[in-house]
N, C-alpha and C positions, 0 to 999 in steps of 0.2 A: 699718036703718042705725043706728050707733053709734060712739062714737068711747069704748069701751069698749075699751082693748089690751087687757084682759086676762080676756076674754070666754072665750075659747080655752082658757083654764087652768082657770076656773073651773065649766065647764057642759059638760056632755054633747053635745055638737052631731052628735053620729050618731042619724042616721035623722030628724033633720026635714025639715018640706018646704016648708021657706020658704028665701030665700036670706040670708045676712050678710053686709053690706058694713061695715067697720071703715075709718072714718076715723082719719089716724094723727096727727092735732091734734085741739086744742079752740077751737082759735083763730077764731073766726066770722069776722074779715074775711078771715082767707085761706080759709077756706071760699066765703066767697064769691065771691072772686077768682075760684076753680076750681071753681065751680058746674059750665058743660060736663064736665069729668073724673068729678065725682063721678054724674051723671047718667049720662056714659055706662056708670060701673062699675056701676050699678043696675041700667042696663038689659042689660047683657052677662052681670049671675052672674045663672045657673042655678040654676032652684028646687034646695034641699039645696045648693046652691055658698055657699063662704066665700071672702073677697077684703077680701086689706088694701089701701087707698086713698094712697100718700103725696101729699101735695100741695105743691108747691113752696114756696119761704119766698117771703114777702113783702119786696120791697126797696124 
């Protein structure tokens, strides 16, 4: 997990076998607001799967 956008641009990401979840803040409290969401995108990508994460704003 990462909250690196631009992860994608910068690296080779064919043929690993691990999966990338891209969180699309840096923001730790609404991170943690949306803890369920990002757990569940963990647990749903697929080894070699990449998945960007938005998570709602905090109001």
């Amino acid at each position: 997990m990462t909250t690196d956008t631009n992860l994608k641009y910068q690296q080779n990401l064919t043929g690993r076998s691990m999966a990338i979840v891209v969180l699309l803040t840096t923001s730790w409290p609404r991170i943690q607001l949306h803890l369920p969401l990002v757990v569940a995108a963990v647990s749903q990508t697929q080894r070699g799967g990449y998945r960007e994460v938005l998570l709602p704003r905090v109001s």
